[in-house]
ROFI-611890 format. One record per residue (C-alpha): x negated, y negated, z; residue in one letter. Coordinates in steps of 0.001 Angstrom, whole numbers. Example, Ala and Ser with C-alpha at 12.3 -4.5 7.8 and 13.67 -1.06 7.14 Angstrom:
[atom [-12300 4500 7800] a]
[atom [-13670 1060 7140] s]
//
This chain:
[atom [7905 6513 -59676] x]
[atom [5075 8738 -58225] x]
[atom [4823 6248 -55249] x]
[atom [8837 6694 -54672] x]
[atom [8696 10435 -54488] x]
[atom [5027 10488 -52317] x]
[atom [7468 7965 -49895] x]
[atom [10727 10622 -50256] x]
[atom [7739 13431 -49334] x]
[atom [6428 12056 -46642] x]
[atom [9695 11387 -44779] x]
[atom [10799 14700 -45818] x]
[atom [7644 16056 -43704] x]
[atom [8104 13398 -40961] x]
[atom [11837 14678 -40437] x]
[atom [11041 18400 -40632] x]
[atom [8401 17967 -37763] x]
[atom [10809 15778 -35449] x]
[atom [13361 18458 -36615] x]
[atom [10760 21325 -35291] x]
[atom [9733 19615 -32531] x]
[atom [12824 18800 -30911] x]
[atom [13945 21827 -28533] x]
[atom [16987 22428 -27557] x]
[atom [18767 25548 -24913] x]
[atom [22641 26224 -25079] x]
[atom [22987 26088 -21430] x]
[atom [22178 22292 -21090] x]
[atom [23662 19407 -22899] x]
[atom [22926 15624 -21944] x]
[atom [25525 15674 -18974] x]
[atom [23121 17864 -17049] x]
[atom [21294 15613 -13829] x]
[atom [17846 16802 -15307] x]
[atom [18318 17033 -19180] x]
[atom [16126 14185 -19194] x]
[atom [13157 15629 -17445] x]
[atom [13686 19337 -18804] x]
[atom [13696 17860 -22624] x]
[atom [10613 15823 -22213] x]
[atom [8498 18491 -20872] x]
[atom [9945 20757 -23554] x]
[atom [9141 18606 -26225] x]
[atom [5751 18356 -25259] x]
[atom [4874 22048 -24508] x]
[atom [4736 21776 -20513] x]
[atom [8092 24049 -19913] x]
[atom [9830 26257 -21745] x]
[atom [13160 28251 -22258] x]
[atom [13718 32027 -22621] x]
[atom [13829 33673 -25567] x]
[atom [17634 34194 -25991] x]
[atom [17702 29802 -26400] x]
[atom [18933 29355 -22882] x]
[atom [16796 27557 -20044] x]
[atom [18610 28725 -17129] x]
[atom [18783 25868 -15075] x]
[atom [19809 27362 -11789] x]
[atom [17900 30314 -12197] x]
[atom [14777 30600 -9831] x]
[atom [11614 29401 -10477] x]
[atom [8533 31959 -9222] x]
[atom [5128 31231 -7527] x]
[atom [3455 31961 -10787] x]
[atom [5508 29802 -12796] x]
[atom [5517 26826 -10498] x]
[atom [1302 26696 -10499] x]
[atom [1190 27260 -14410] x]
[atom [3517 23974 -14779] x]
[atom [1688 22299 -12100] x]
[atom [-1540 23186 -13629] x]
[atom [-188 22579 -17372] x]
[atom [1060 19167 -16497] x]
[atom [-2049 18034 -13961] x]
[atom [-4974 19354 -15610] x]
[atom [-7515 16909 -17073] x]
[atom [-8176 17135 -20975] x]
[atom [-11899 17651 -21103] x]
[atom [-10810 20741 -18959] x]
[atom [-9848 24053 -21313] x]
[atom [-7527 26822 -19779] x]
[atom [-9232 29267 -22576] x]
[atom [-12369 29160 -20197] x]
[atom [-10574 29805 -16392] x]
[atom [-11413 33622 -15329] x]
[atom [-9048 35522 -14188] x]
[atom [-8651 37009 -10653] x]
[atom [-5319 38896 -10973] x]
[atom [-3720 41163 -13425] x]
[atom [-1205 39025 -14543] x]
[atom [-422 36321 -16999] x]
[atom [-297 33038 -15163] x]
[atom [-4149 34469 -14006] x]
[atom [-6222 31465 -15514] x]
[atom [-3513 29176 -14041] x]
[atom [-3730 30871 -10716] x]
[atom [-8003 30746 -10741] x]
[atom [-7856 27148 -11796] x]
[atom [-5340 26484 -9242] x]
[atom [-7602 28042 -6471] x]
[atom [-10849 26089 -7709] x]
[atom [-9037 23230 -7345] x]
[atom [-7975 24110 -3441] x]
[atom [-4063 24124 -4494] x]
[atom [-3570 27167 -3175] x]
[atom [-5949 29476 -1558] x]
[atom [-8127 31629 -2992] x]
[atom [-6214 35259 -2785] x]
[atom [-2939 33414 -1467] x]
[atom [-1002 34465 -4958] x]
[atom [-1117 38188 -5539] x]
[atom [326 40799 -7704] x]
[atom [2628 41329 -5035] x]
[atom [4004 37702 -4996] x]
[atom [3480 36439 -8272] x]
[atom [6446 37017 -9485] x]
[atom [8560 35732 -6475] x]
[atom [10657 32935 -6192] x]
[atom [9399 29894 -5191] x]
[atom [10343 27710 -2060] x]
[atom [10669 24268 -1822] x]
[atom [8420 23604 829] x]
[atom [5798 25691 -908] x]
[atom [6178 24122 -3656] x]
[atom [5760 20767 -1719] x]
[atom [2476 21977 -594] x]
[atom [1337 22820 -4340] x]
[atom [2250 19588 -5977] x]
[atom [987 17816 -3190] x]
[atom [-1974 18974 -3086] x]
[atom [-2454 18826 -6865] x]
[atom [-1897 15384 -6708] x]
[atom [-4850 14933 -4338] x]
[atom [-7253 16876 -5772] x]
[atom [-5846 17309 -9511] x]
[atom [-5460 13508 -9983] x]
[atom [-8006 12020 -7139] x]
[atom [-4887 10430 -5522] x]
[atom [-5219 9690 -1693] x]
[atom [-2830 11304 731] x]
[atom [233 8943 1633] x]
[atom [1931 8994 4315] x]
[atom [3956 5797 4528] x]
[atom [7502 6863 3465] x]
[atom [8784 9023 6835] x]
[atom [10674 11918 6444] x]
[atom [14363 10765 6752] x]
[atom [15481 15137 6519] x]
[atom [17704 16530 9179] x]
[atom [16632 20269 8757] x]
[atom [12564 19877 8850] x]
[atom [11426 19463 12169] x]
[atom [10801 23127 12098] x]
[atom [7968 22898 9784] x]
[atom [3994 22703 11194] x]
[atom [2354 19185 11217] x]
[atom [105 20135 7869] x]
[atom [3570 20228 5868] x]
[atom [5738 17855 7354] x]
[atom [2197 15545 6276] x]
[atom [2216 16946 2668] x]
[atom [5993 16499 2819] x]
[atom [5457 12870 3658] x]
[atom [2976 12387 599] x]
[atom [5656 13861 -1678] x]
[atom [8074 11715 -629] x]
[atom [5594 9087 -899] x]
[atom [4766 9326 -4350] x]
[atom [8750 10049 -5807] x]
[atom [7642 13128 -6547] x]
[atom [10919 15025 -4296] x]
[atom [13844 13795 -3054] x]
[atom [16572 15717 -814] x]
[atom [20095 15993 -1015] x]
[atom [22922 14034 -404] x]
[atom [23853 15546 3107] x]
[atom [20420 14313 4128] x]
[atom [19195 17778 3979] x]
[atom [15874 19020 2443] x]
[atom [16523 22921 2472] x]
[atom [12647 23450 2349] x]
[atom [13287 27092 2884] x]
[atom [15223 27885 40] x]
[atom [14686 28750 -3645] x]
[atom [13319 25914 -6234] x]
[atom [15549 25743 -9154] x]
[atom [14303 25658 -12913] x]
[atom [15916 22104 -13202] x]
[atom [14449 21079 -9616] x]
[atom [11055 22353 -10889] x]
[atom [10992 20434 -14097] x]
[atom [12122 17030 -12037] x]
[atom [9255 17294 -9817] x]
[atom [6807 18429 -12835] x]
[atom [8338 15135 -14601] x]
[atom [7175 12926 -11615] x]
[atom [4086 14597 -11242] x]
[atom [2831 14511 -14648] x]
//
């Protein structure tokens, strides 16, 4: 009898931390193209959802957030955010320091005055990128060629980067054959490439 109820206890606790765990947002339901990757990284702490219980999938997706995913899902484990400094006034700081010891983005490159402003995709190409290279010791690749109709505008350092992000899954364009690298990264687009990249 005391073994049946320790049994009926335990799966009582079991199902009240799956219960706990598992996030959900009232703006995305399993139709959504990136409910997958959004879920996952929920579920294990790497993104999260506003406080209202919506993620905002479309919404924009800001300098400061971008680096404190890429960090959050690239960072090694003997590595402790607690002890990164901070070089800016503003709550993705440790993020932004580790970011810049790690030659992701430059050191002074994210200020107050752009912290908080959307991202681009072709800056976020270059972060991700270049976490992957220095974050995870991979080697640049270049072997997939840029098949985009709307990038030959860009300098040779990010149609290279661009190539290594193809190269690795870690982006894809759209289905016009564009890759839009000027405009906005979406929350959904964000979590897809943090999903890869992780």
């Amino acid at each position: 009898m005391k073994k049946k109820i320790f049994f009926l206890f335990l799966t009582f606790c079991i199902l009240s931390c799956s219960l706990v765990l598992a996030v959900s947002y009232y703006d995305m339901n399993s139709s959504h193209w990136a409910y997958k990757y959004v879920m996952e990284l929920s579920n294990n702490n790497v993104i999260n959802g506003y406080t209202d219980g919506s993620f905002k999938p479309e919404g924009t997706i800001t300098n400061a957030e971008f680096i404190k995913l890429v960090v959050m899902a690239g960072l090694p484990e003997w590595i402790d955010i607690k002890d990164a400094e901070s070089s800016i006034n503003h709550w993705a700081s440790p993020y932004i320091w580790i970011a810049e010891r790690y030659g992701i983005i430059s050191t002074w490159s994210i200020t107050l005055k752009n912290a908080d402003t959307p991202i681009t995709r072709i800056e976020m190409v270059r972060i991700i990128s270049k976490a992957d290279i220095t974050m995870k010791g991979n080697s640049l690749e270049t072997k997939e060629k840029v098949k985009f109709n709307d990038v030959l505008s860009l300098n040779s350092d990010d149609l290279l980067l661009l190539k290594h992000a193809c190269s690795k899954g870690l982006i894809t364009g759209y289905t016009d054959n564009s890759f839009k690298p000027f405009n906005n990264m979406t929350r959904a687009e964000a979590a897809t490439m943090i999903y890869r990249f992780k």
